[in-house]
N, C-alpha and C positions, 0 to 999 in steps of 0.2 A: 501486410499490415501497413496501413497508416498513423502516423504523430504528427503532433505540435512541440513542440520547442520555444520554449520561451526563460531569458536572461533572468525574468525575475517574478515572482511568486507572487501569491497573495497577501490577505490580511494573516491570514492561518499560518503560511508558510515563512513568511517574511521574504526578504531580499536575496534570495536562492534560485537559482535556474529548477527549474518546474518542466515535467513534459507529462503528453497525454497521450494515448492510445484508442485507435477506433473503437466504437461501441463491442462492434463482430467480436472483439478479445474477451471480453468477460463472458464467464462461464456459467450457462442456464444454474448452476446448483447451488450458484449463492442464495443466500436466503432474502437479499435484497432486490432480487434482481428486475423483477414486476413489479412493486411495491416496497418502496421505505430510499431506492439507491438515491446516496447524496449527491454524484456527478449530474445527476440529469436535473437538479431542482436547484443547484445555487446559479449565480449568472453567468456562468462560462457554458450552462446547459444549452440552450443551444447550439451555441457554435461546435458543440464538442458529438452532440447530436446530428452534425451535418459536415462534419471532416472527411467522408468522403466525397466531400464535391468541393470541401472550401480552398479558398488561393494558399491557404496557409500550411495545409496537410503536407507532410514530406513523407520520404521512405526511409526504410533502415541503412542504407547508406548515407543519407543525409543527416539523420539524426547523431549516427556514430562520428561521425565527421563532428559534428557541433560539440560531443561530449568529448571528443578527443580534444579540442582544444579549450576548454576548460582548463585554467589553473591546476596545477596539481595541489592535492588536497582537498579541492573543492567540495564543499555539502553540496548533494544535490535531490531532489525526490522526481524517480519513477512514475508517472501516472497520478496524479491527482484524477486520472478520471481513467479507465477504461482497467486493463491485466495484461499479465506478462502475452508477447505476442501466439497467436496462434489464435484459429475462431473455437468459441465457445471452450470446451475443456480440454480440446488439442493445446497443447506447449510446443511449439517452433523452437526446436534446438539450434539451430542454426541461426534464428534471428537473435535467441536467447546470446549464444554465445558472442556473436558480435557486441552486443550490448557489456558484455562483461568483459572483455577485452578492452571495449572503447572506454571503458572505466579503469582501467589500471592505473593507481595514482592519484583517483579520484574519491569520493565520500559518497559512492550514487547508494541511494538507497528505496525501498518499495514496499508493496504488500498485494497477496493473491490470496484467490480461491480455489485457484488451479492444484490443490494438493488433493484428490480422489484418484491418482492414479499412482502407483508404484513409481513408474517411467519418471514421472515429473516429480514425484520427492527427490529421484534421486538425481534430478537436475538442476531441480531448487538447491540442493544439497552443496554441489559440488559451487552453482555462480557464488552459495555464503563463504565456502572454502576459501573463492579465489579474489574475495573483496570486494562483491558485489552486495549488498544487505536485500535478500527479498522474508521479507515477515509475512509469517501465515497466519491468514486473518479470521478467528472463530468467532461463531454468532454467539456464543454465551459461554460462563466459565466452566461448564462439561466439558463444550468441544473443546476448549483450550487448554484444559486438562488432558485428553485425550489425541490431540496434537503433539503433546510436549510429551507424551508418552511413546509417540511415533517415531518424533526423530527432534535433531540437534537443530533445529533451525529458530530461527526464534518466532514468538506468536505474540499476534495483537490478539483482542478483543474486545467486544461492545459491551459499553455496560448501560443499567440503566439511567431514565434522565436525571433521576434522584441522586447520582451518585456524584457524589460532591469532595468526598474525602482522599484523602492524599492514597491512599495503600486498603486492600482490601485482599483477600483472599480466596482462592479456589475451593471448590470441594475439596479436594485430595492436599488441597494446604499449601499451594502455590502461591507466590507473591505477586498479585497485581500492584503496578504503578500508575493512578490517574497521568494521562497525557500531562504534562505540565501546562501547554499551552492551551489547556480547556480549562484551565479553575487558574490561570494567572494573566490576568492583561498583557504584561508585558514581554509577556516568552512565546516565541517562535521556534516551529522549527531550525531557522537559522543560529537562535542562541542557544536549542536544545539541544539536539541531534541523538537522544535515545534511542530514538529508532532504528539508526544509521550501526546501532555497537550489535554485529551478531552476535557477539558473544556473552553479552549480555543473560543474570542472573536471574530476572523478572520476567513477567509480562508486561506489556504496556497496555492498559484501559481509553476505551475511547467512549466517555459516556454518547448516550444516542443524541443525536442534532439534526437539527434542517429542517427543512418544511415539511417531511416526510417522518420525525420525530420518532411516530406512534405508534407507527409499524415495528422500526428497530426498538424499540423500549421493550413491545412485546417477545422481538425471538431474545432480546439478553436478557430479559426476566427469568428467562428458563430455570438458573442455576446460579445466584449470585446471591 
């Protein structure tokens, strides 16, 4: 696998060390994955569509090395664009675990689609244990229902574009929380970090965005 590494984030993320992963890591069975995915339409989309050929891409020793000297404490987010390492719905335990290592002390946090396999919940499982935050990411509030029925990890979910309000709820009577930094100007993930608490009582909502909008409106319409 290949990353990017970079000190500091977007408008979304704010002033937070951000990295990205080759396309090859995301897994055919997201719902996004032909049609609606945010990485490939905001402007970091190409460059992030051509990391295996650009000057900037490193490997998983270079990257842990970056994350290792991070401050401790440090927020940081996983992927703004690609999934935890390995191609398509393989999970790399071994790159996994580096990564979660090179995070000890740190605030790294993420989200996948890589959970259809046994093997990989219960790898996802163990980097939440060990202070890693990876959030599993459902197309609508069934699956997130139905995630959270699976195992202890915690779950995002997409909602739709209409969805404006602070808390909302699942079928089965779950608490979603709208992103704060989609319905507040001035919050970032740096001054958030909800994402980042595994331990966390909620879900976190991510109404649908981007130039791809319409697609994602569609699969979280499903059940909200």
């Amino acid at each position: 696998m290949l990353y990017t590494f970079a000190l500091t984030g977007n408008k979304k993320t704010g002033p937070i060390p951000i990295t990205k992963t080759e396309r090859a890591s995301c897994p055919r069975s997201c719902a996004l994955y032909n049609n609606g995915c945010y990485a490939e339409n905001h402007h970091g989309g190409r460059h992030w569509l051509a990391m295996p050929v650009a000057a900037t891409s490193i490997n998983i020793i270079e990257l842990c090395e970056r994350i290792k000297r991070l401050p401790k404490g440090q927020l940081w987010r996983h992927n703004t664009a690609g999934d935890l390492p390995g191609v398509n719905e393989e999970l790399d335990a071994t790159q996994l675990d580096m990564i979660v290592a090179a995070n000890r002390g740190k605030r790294g946090f993420t989200y996948t689609h890589k959970y259809n396999h046994a093997d990989n919940i219960e790898l996802i499982e163990a980097a939440n244990k060990d202070g890693f935050t990876i959030n599993l990411s459902a197309n609508n509030a069934e699956e997130a229902d139905a995630l959270s029925d699976l195992t202890s990890c915690p779950v995002v979910v997409v909602l739709p574009t209409k969805a404006t309000a602070k808390h909302y709820k699942t079928p089965e009577g779950r608490d979603i929380v709208t992103c704060p930094a989609a319905i507040h100007t001035d919050i970032t993930c740096a001054t958030c970090g909800i994402c980042a608490d595994a331990k966390r009582s909620f879900i976190v909502g991510f109404p649908a965005h981007g130039t791809r909008k319409k697609r994602a409106n569609e699969i979280a319409c499903a059940n909200i």
